[in-house]
ZAMARGU-4260 file (C-alpha; in steps of 0.2 Angstrom, whole numbers, plus 5000, padded with zeros to 4 digits):
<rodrens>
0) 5254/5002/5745 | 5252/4985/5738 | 5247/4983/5719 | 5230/4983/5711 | 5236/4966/5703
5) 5250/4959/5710 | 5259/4943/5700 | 5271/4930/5707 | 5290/4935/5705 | 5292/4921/5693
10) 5278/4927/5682 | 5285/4942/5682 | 5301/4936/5678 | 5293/4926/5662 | 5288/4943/5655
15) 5304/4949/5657 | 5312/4935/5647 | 5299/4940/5634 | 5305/4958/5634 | 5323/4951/5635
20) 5320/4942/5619 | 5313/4959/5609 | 5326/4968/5613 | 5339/4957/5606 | 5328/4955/5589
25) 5326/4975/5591 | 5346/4978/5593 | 5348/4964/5580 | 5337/4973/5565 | 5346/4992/5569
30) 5363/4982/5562 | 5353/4986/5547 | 5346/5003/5539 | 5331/4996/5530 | 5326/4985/5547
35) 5332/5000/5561 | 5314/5008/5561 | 5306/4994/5566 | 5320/4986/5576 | 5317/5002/5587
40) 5300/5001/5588 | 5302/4980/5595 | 5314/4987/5608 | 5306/4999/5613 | 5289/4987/5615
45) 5301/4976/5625 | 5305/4988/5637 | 5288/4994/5638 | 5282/4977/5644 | 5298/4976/5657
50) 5292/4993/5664 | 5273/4988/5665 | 5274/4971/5675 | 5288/4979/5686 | 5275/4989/5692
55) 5265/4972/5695 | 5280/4968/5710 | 5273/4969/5726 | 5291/4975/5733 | 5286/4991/5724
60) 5278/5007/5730 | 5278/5026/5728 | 5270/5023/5713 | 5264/5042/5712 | 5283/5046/5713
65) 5289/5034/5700 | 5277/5042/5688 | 5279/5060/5692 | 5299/5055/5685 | 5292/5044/5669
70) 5283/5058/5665 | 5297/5069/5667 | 5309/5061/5659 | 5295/5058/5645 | 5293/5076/5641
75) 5311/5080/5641 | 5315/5065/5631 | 5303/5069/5618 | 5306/5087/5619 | 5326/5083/5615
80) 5324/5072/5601 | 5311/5082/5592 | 5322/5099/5593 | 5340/5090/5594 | 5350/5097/5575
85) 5355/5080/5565 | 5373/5089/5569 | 5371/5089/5589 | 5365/5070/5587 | 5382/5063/5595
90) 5381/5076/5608 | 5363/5069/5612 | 5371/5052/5614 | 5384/5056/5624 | 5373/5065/5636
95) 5358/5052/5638 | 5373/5041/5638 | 5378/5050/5654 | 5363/5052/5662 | 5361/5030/5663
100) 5375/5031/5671 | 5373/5043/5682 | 5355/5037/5687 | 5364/5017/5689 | 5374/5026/5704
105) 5361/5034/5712 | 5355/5017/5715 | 5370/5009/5721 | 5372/5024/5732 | 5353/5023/5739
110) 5352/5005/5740 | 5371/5007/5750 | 5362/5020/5762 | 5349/5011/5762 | 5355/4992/5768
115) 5370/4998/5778 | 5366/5005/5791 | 5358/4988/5797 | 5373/4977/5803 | 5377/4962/5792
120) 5363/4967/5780 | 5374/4969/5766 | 5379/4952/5758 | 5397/4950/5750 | 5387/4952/5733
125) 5377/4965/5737 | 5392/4975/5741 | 5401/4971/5724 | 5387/4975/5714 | 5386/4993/5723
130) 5401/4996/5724 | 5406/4994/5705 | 5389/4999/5698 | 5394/5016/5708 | 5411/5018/5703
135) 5407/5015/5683 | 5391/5024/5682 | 5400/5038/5690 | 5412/5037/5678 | 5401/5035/5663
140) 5392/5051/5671 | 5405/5064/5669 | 5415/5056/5655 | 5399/5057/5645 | 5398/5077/5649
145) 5416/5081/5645 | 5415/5070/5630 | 5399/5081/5627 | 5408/5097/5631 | 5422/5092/5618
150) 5406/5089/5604 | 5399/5106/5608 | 5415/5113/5609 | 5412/5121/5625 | 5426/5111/5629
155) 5442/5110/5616 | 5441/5095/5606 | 5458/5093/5606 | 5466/5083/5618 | 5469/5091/5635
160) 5486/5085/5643 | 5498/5090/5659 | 5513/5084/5665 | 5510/5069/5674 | 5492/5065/5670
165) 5493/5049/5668 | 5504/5045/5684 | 5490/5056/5691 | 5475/5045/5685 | 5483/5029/5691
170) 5486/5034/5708 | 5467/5038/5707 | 5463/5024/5701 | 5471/5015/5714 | 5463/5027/5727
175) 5446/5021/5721 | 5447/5005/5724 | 5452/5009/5741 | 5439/5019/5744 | 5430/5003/5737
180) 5437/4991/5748 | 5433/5003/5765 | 5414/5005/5761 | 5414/4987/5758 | 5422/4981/5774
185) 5417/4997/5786 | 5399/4999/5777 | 5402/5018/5782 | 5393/5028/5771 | 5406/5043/5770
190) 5417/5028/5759 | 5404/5025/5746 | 5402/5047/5747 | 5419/5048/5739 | 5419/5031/5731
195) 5407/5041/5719 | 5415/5058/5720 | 5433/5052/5717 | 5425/5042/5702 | 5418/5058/5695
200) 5434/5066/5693 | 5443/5050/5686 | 5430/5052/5674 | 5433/5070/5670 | 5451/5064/5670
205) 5449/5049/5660 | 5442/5059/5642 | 5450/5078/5644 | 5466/5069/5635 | 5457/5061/5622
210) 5453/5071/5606 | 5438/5074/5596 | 5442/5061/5583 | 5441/5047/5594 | 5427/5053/5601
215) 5414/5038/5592 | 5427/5025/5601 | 5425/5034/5617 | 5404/5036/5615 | 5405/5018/5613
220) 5414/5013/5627 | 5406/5025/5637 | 5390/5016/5633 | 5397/5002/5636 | 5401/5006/5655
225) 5383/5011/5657 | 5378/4995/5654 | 5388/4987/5666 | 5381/4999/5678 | 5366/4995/5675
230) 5368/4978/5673 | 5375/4977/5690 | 5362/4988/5698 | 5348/4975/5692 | 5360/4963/5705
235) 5358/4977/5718 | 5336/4979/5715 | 5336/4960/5712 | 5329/4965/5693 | 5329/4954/5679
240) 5327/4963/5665 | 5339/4977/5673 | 5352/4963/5670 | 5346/4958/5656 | 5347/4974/5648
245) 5361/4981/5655 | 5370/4967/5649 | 5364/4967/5632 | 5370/4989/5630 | 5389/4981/5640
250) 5389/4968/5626 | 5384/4980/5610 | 5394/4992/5618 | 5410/4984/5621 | 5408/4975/5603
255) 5405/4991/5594 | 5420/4998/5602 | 5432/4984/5599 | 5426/4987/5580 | 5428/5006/5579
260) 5445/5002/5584 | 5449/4992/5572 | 5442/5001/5560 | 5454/5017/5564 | 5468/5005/5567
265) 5470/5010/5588 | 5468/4999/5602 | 5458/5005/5615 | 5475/5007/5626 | 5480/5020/5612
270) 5463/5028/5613 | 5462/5032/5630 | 5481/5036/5635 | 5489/5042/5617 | 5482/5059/5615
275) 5479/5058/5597 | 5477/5074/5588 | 5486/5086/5602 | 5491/5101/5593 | 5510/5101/5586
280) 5521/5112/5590 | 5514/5129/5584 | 5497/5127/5584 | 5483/5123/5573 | 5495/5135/5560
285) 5507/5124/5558 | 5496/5108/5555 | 5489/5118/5543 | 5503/5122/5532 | 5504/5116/5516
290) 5524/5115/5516 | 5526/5122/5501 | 5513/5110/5491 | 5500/5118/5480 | 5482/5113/5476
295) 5469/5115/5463 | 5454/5126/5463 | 5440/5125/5453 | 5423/5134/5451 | 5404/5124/5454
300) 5403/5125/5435 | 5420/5118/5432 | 5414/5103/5443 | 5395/5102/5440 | 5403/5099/5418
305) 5414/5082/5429 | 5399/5076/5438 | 5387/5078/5423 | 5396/5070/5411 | 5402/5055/5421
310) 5397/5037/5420 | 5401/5035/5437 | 5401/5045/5453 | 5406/5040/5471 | 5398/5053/5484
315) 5410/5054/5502 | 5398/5060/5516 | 5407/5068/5531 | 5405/5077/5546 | 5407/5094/5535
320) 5390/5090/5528 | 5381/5085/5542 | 5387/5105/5550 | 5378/5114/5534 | 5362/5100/5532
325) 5368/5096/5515 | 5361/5081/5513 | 5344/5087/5505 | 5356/5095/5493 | 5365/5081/5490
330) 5350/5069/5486 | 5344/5082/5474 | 5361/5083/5464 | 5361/5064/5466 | 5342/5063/5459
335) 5349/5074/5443 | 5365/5062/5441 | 5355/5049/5439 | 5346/5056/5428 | 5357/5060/5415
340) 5362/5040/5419 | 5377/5043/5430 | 5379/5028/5440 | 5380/5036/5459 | 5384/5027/5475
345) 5388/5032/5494 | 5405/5028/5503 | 5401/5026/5520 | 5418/5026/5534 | 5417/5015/5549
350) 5420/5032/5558 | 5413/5045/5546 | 5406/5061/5558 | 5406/5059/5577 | 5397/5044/5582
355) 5395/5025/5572 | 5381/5027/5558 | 5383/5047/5560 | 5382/5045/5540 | 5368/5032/5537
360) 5356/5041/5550 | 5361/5058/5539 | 5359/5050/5523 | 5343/5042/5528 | 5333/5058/5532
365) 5334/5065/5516 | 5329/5046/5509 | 5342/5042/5501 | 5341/5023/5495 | 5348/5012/5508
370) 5356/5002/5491 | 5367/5017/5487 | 5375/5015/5503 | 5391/5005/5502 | 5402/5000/5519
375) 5420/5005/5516 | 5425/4984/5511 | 5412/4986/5498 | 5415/5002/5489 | 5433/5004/5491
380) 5438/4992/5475 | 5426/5004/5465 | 5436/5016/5468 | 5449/5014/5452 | 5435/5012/5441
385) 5425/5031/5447 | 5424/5044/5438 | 5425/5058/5450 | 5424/5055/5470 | 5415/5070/5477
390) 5420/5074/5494 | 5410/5082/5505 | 5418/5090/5520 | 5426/5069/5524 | 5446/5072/5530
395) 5457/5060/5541 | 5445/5046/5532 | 5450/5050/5515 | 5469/5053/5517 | 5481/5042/5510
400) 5494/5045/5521 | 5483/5034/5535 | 5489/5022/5521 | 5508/5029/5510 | 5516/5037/5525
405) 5524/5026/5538 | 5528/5044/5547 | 5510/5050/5551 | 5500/5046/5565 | 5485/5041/5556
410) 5495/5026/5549 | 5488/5011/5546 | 5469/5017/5547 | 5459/5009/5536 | 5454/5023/5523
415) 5442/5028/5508 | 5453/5027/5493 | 5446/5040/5485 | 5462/5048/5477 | 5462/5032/5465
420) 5447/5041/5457 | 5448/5050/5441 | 5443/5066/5448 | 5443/5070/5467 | 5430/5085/5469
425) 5433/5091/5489 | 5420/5103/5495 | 5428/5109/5511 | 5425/5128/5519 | 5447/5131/5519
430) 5463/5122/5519 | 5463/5119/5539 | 5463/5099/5546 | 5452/5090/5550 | 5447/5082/5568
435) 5462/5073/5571 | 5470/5091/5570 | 5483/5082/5552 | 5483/5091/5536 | 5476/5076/5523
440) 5488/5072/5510 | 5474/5071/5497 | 5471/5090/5494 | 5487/5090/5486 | 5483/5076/5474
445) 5486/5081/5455 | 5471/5072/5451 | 5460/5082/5469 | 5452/5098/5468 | 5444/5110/5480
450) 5430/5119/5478 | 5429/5131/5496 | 5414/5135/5504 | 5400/5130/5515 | 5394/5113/5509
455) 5376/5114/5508 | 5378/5131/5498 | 5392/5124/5487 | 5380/5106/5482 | 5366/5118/5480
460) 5379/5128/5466 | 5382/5111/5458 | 5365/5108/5456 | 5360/5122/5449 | 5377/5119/5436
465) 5372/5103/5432 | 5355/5108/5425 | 5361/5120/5416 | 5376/5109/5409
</rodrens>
């Protein structure tokens, strides 16, 4: 069926330079919190003009069909975001992350199924750009649903190793891009069949040994491999603003990434095939013990008197509060700070919570002013002059042996130094680790105390302290 109003390949591709160039201002304001609401809105006008004028192309038809899976994926998209908890955020991410990909290599595979089976159709090109938007979108697919699995925790978050794993996944590896090579030279489809069904399990295989406190580097790069995929299925359909905007998720992804490494001190080498946080040797007990070291307990009232007479107060957001929907709470106790003229500010960790701006998103919803948030750089020279840190369910960011103790695995992490406070004020539910599965130094500061409980519950006794103080 030819369209109602059909426009010239290269008009269409002008419009799709125009979308092109929204979404880079779009992804460009998200870098920052007071311009992310809009930047979403100009990406998401940019993608909206791509998808119009691409129904414009004459090569296109079944447009009944295409809309039936708009609509779709519409209802469930809407339907997800409204309902999705602040906490399953990452795991949302991780699964529309999945999905992308997943939908890249259905279009390598159709397009494959499609062209081949006419001799000499398939251009050297063509072939490539099938072949590897298939392998990585299948790879992205079901890496993205274990990585969810892990953030459920229908899967362990703690890394999942055997012996010979990684022997295992390179001689995978190497079987995929033989598999590669015969549906590129044979043009059988059976080859491009398991080219996508051995790439699903390297997938599987690629994120069961990495643990849950590397899981905002893997998200990331597993964003980033959508990308590509998509990127390279805009060769396949001959789609400019696929391309285009494939590239630009690769890009960001690979960037952000790169940068979440270095913000946890790992290469990506270490990320994928070191294991971090596998349990020691017996079990989440003995990460747990204290050795013989003792820490301080005190009650909400005992720490509402610190906060309430303090001139200055750093508040350390983590994934703890982001479990109980603190952060309401915690504006509340921060509104009656600053009241009594405490000076009160956020620490914000690279990695804080389970995907990059995990905090800032969190911190937002309950209107916290974008001003109170500092990046790590910014806040960690504060530090020395704070009155009392208050941290609220943060761990492997905030323990100084990432920084003291050559002998731990968290070594060389950049951290929040917030055992040079005054006062350390740790709202945590018990003693155990964090993520990473490493018991954080910092509890056992002379100058840190715990106060136990759920977090939201435990603010929402500070609060009540403080106006009574």
């Amino acid at each position: 069926m030819t369209p109602v109003l059909a426009l010239s390949q290269t008009a269409i591709n002008f419009t799709y330079l125009v979308a092109a160039v929204l979404l880079i201002v779009g992804i460009r304001r998200l870098s920052s919190p007071p311009t992310a609401r809009s930047g979403n809105w100009i990406a998401a006008v940019g993608m909206a003009i791509a998808i119009f004028f691409t129904f414009l192309d004459e090569d296109v038809t079944s447009y009944w069909l295409i809309l039936v899976g708009m609509a779709v994926g519409t209802v469930i998209g809407i339907v997800s975001a409204r309902l999705v908890k602040m906490t399953a955020m990452p795991q949302m991410v991780a699964l529309f992350n999945g999905v992308g990909g997943g939908a890249a290599a259905l279009i390598a595979a159709a397009e494959f199924h499609r062209i081949a089976p006419e001799p000499g159709h398939l251009s050297g090109d063509s072939v490539g750009a099938m072949l590897f938007s298939g392998l990585i979108g299948s790879v992205s697919f079901s890496g993205s649903l274990v990585a969810f699995g892990k953030l459920q925790e229908v899967l362990p978050g703690r890394p999942i190793t055997f012996a010979g794993q990684q022997v295992m996944n390179g001689i995978l590896f190497v079987a995929l891009l033989g598999l590669g090579v015969a549906a590129g030279s044979t043009e059988e489809g059976i080859w491009m069949v398991l080219l996508l069904l051995g790439a699903l399990l390297f997938g599987v295989m690629l994120v069961l040994p990495i643990g849950g406190a590397d899981m905002p580097v893997v998200i990331s790069l597993l964003n980033a491999f959508t990308g590509l995929a998509a990127a390279s299925a805009g060769f396949v359909l001959e789609n400019t603003a696929l391309i285009i905007g494939g590239t630009l998720v690769g890009a960001s992804g690979t960037l952000l990434t790169v940068l979440m490494g270095r913000a946890m001190n790992r290469s990506i080498a270490n990320v994928l095939f070191g294991a971090f946080g596998a349990a020691p040797a017996g079990g989440l007990a003995a990460a747990a013990s204290t050795d013989g070291k003792s820490y301080r307990e005190v009650t909400a009232d005992d720490a509402a008197v610190m906060l309430a007479y303090a001139q200055r107060v750093v508040v350390v957001p983590g994934y703890g509060l982001a479990v109980a929907q603190a952060q309401h709470a915690v504006r509340e106790l921060a509104d009656l700070l600053e009241a009594r003229g405490v000076d009160v500010k956020y620490a914000i960790h690279p990695v804080a919570g389970r995907m990059p701006g995990h905090m800032n998103v969190l911190l937002a919803e309950a209107q916290v002013p974008y001003p109170q948030l500092y990046d790590m750089d910014d806040i960690n020279p504060e530090f020395p002059r704070t009155d009392v840190a208050l941290v609220i369910g943060a761990n492997d960011v905030t323990n100084p042996a990432a920084r003291d103790n050559p002998e731990s695995p968290l070594y060389g992490m950049p951290i929040l130094n917030v055992d040079q406070a005054a006062n350390v004020v740790i709202l945590k539910r018990s003693m155990s680790p964090g993520f990473a599965g490493i018991d954080n130094d910092l509890f056992y500061e002379p100058n840190s105390a715990m106060l136990f409980g759920d977090a939201k519950s435990s603010v929402e006794k500070l609060v009540a302290a403080v106006k009574a103080a």
